[in-house]
CHARMM-style PDB file with segment names, atoms N, HN, CA, C and O in Angstrom:
ATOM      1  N   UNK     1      -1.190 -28.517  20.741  1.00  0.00      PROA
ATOM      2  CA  UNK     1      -0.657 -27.982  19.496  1.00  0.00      PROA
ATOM      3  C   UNK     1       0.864 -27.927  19.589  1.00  0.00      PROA
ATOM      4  O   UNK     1       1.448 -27.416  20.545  1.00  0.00      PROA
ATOM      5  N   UNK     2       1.375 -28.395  18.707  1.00  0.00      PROA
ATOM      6  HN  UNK     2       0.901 -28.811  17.931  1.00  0.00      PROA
ATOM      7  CA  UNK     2       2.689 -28.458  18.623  1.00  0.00      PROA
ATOM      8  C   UNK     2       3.702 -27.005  17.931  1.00  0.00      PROA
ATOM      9  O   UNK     2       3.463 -26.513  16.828  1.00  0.00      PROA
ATOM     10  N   UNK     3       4.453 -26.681  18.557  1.00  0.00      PROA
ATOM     11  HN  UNK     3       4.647 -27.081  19.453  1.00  0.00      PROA
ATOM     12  CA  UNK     3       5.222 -25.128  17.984  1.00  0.00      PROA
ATOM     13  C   UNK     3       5.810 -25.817  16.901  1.00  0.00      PROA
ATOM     14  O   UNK     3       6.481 -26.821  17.141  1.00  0.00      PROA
ATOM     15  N   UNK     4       5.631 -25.363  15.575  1.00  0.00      PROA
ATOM     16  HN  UNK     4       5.086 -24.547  15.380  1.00  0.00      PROA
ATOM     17  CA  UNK     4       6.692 -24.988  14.658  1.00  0.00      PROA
ATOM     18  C   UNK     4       8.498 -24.923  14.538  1.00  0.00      PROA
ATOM     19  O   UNK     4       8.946 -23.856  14.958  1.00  0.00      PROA
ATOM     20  N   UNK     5       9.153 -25.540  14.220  1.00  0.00      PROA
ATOM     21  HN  UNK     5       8.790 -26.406  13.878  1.00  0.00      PROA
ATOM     22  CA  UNK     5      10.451 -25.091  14.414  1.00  0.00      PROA
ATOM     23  C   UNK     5      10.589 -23.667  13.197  1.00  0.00      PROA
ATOM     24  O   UNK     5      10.242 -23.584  12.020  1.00  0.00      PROA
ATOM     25  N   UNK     6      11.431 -22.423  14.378  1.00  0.00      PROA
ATOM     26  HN  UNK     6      11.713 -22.491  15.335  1.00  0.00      PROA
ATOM     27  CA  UNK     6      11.569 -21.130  13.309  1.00  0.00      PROA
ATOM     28  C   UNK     6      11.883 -21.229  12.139  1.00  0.00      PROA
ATOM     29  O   UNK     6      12.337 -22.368  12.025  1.00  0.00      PROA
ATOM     30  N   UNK     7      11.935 -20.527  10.807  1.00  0.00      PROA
ATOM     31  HN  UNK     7      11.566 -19.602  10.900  1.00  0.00      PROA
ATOM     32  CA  UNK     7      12.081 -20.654   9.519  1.00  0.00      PROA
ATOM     33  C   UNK     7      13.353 -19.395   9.420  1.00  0.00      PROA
ATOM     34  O   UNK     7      13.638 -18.657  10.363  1.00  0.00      PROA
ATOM     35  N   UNK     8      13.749 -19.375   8.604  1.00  0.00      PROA
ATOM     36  HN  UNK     8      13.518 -19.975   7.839  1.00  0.00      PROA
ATOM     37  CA  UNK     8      14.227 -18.108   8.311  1.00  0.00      PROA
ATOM     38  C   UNK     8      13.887 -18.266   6.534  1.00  0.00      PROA
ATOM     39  O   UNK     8      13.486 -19.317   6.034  1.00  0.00      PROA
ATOM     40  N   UNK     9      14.160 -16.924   5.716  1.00  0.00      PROA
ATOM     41  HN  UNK     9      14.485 -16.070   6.122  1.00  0.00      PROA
ATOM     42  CA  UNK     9      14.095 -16.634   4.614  1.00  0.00      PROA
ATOM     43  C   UNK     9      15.083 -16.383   3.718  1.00  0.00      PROA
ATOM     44  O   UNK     9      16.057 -15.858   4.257  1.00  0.00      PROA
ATOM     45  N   UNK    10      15.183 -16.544   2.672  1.00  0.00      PROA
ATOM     46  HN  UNK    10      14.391 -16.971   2.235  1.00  0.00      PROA
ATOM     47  CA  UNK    10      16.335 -15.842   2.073  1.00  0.00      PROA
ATOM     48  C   UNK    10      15.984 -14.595   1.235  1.00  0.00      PROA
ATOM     49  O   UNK    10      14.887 -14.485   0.687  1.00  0.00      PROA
ATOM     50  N   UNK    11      16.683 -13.920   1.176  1.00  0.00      PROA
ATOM     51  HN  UNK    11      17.574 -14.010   1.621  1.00  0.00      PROA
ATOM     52  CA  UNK    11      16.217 -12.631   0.529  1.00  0.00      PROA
ATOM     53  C   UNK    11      15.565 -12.901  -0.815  1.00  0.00      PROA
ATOM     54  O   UNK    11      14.409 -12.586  -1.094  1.00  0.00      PROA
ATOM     55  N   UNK    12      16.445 -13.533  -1.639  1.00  0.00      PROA
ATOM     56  HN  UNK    12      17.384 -13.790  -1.411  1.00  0.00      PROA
ATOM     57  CA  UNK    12      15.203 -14.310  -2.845  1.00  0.00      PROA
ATOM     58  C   UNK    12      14.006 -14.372  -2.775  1.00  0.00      PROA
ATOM     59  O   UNK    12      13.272 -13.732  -3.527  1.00  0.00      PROA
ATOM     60  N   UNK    13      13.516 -15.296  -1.694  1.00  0.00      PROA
ATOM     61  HN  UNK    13      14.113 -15.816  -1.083  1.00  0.00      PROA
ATOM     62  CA  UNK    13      12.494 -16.052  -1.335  1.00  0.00      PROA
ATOM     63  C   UNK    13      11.561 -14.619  -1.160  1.00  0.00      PROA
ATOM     64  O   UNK    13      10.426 -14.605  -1.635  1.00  0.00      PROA
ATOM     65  N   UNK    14      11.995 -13.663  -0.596  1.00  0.00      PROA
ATOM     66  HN  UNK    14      12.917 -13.674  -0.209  1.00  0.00      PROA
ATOM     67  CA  UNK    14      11.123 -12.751   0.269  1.00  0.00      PROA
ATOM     68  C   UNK    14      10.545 -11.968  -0.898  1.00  0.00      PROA
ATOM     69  O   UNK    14       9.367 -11.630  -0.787  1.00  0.00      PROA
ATOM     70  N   UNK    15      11.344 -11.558  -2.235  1.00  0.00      PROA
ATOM     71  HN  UNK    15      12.301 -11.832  -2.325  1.00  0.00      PROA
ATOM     72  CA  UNK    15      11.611 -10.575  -3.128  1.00  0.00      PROA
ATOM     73  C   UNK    15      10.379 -11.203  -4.042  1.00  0.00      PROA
ATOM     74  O   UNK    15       9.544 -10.588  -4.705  1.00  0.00      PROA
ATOM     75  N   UNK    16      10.580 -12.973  -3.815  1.00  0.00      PROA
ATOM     76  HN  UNK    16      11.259 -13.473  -3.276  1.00  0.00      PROA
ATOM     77  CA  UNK    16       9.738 -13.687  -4.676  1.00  0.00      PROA
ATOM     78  C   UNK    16       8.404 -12.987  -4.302  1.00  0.00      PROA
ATOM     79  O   UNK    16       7.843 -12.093  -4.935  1.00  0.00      PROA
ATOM     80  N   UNK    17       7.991 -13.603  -3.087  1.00  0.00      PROA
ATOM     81  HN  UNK    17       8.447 -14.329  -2.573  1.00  0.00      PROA
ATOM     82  CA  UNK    17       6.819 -13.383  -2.537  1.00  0.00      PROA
ATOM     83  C   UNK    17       5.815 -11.507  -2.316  1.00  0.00      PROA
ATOM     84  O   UNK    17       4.700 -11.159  -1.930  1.00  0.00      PROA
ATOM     85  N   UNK    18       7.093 -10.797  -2.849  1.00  0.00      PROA
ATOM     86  HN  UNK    18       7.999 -11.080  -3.163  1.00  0.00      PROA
ATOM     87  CA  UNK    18       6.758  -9.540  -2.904  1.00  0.00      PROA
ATOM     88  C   UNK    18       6.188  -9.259  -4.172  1.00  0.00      PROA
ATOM     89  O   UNK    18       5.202  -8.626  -4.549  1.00  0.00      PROA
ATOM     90  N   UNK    19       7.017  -9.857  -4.679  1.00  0.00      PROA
ATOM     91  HN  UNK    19       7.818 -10.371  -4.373  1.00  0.00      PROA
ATOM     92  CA  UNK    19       6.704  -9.715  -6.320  1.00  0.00      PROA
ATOM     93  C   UNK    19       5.141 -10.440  -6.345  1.00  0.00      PROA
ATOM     94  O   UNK    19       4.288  -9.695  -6.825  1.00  0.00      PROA
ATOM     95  N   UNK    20       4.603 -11.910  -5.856  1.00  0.00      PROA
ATOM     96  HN  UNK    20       5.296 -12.516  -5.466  1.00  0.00      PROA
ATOM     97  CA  UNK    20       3.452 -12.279  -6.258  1.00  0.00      PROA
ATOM     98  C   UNK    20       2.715 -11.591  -5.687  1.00  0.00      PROA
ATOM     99  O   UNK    20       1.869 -11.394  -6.559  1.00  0.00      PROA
ATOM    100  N   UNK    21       2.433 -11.118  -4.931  1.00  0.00      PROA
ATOM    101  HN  UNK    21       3.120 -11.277  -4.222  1.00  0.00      PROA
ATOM    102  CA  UNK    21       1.470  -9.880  -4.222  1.00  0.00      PROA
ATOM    103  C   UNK    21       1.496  -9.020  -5.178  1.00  0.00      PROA
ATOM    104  O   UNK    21       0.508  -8.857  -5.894  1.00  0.00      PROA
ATOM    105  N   UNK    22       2.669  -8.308  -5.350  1.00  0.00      PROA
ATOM    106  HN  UNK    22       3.472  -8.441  -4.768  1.00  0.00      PROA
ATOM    107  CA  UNK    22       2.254  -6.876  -6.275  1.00  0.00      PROA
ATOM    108  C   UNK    22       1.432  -7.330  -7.726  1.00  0.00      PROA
ATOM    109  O   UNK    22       0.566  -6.676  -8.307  1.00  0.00      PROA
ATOM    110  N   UNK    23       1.819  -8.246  -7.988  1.00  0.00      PROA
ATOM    111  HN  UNK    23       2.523  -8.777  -7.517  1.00  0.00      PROA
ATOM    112  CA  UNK    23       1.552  -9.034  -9.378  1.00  0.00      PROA
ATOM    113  C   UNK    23      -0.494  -9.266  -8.719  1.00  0.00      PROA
ATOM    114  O   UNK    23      -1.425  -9.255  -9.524  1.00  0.00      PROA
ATOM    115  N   UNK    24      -0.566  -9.331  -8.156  1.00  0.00      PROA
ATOM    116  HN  UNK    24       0.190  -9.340  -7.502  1.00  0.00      PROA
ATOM    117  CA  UNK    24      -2.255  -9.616  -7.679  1.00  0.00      PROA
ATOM    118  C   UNK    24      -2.292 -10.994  -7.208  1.00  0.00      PROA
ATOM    119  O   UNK    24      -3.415 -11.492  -7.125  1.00  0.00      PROA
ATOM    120  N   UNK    25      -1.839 -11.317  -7.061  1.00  0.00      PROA
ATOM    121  HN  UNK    25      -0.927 -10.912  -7.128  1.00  0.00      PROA
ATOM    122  CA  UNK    25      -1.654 -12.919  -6.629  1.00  0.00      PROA
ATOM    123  C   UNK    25      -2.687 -12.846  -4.695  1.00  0.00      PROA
ATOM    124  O   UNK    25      -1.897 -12.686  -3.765  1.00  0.00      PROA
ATOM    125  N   UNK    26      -3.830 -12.927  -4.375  1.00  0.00      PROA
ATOM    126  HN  UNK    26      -4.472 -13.057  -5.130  1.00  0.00      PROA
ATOM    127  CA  UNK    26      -4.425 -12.866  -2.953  1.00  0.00      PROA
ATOM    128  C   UNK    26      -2.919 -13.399  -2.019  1.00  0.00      PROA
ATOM    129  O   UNK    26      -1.928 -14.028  -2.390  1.00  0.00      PROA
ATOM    130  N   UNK    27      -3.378 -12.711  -0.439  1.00  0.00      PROA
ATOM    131  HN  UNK    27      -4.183 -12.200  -0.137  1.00  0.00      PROA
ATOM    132  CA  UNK    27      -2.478 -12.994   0.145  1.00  0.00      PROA
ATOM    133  C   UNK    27      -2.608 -13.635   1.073  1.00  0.00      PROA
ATOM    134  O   UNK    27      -1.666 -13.619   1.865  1.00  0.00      PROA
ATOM    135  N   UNK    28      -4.158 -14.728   1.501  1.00  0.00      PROA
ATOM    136  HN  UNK    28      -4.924 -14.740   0.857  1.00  0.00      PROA
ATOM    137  CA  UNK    28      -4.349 -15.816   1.661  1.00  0.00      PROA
ATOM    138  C   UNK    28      -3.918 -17.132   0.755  1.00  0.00      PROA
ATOM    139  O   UNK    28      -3.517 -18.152   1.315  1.00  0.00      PROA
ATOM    140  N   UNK    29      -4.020 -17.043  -0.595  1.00  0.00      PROA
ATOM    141  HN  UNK    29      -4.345 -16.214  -1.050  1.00  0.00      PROA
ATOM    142  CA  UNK    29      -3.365 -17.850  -1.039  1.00  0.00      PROA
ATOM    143  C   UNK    29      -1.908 -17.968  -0.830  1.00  0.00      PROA
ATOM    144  O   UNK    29      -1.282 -18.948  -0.427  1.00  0.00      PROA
ATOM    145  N   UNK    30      -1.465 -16.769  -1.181  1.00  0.00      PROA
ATOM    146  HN  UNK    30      -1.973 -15.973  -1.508  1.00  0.00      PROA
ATOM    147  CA  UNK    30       0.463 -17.146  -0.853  1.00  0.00      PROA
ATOM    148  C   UNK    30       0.411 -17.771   0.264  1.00  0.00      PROA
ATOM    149  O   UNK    30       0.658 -18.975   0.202  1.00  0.00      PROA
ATOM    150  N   UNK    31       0.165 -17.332   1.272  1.00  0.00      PROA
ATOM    151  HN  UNK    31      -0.036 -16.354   1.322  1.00  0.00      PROA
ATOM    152  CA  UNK    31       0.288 -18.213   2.935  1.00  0.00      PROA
ATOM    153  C   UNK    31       0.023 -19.148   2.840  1.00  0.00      PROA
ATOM    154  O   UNK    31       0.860 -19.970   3.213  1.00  0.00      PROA
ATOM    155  N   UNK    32      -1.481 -19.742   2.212  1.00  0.00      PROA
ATOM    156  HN  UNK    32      -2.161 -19.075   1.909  1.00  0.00      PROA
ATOM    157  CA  UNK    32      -1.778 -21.096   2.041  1.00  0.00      PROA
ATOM    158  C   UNK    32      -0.425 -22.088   0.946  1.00  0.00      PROA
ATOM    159  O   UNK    32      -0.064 -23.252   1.116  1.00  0.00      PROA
ATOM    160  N   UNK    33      -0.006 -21.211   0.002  1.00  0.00      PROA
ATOM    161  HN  UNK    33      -0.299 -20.265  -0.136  1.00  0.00      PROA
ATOM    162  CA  UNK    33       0.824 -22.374  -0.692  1.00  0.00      PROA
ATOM    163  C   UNK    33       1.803 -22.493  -0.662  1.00  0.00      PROA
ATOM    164  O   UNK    33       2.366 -23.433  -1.224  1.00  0.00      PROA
ATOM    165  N   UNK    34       2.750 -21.070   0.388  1.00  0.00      PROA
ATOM    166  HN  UNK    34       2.293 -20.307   0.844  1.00  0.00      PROA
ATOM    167  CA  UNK    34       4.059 -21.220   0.953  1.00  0.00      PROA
ATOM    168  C   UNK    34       4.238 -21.938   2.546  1.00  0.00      PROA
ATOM    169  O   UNK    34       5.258 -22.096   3.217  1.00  0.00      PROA
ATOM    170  N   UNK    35       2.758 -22.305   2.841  1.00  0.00      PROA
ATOM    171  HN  UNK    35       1.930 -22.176   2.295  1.00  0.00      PROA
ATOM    172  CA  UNK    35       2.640 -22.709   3.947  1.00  0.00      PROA
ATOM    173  C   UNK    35       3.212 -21.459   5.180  1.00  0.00      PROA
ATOM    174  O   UNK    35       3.783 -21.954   6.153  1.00  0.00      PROA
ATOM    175  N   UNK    36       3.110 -20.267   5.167  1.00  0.00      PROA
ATOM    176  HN  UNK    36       2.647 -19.865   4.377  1.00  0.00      PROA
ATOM    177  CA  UNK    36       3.686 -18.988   6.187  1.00  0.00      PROA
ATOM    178  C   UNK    36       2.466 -18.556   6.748  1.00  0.00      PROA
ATOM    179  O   UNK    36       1.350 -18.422   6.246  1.00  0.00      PROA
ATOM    180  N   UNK    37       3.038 -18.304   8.259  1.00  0.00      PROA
ATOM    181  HN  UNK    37       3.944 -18.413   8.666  1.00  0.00      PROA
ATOM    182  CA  UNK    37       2.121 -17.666   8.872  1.00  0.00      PROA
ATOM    183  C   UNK    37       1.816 -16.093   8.607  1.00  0.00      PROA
ATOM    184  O   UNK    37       2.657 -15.295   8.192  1.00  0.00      PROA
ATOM    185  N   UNK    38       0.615 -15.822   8.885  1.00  0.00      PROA
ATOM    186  HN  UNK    38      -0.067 -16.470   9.222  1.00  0.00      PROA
ATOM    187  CA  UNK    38       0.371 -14.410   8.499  1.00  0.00      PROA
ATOM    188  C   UNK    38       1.210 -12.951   9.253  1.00  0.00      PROA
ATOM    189  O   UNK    38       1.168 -11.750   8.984  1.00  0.00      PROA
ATOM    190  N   UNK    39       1.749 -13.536  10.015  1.00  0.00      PROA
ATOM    191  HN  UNK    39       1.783 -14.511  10.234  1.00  0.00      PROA
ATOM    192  CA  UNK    39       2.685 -12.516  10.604  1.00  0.00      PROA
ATOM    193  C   UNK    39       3.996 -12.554   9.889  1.00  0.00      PROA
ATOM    194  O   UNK    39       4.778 -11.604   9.852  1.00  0.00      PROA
ATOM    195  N   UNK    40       4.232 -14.014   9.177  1.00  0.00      PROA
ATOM    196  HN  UNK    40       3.596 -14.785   9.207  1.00  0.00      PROA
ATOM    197  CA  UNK    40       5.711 -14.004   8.730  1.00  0.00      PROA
ATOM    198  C   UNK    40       5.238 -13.425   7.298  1.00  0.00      PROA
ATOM    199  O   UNK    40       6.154 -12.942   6.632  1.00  0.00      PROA
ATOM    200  N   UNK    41       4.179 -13.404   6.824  1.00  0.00      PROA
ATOM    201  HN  UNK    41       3.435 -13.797   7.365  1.00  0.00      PROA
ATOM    202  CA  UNK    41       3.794 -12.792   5.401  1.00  0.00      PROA
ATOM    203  C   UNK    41       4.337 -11.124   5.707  1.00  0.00      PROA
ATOM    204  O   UNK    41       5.224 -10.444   5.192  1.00  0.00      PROA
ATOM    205  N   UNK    42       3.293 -10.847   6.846  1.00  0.00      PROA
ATOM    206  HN  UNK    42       2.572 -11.399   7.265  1.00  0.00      PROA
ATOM    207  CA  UNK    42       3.273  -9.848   7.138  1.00  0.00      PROA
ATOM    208  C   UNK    42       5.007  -9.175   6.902  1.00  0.00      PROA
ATOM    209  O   UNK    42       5.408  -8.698   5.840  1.00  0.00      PROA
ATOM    210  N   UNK    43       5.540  -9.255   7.730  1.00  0.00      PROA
ATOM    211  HN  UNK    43       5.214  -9.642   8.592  1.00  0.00      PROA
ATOM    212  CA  UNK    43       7.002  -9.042   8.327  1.00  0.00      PROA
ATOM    213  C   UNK    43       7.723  -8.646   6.432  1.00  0.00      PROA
ATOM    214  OT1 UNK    43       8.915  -8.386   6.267  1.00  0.00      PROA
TER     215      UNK     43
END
């Protein structure tokens, strides 16, 4: 298995992804269509 090179976020990006959660959006899907691991969801 090959490592990933790290990502970083931009605060946008993060605010986005906060927002589709609160909005009901599942949070297997976000991971699946931002491609993020569940710890970086997490975080």
């Amino acid at each position: 298995m090959t490592r990933r090179a790290r990502r970083s976020f931009t605060k946008e990006f993060k605010e986005q992804i906060v927002q589709l959660h609160a909005s009901g959006k599942p949070r297997a899907e976000i991971i699946k269509e931002y491609e993020l691991t569940p710890s970086a969801f997490d975080k």
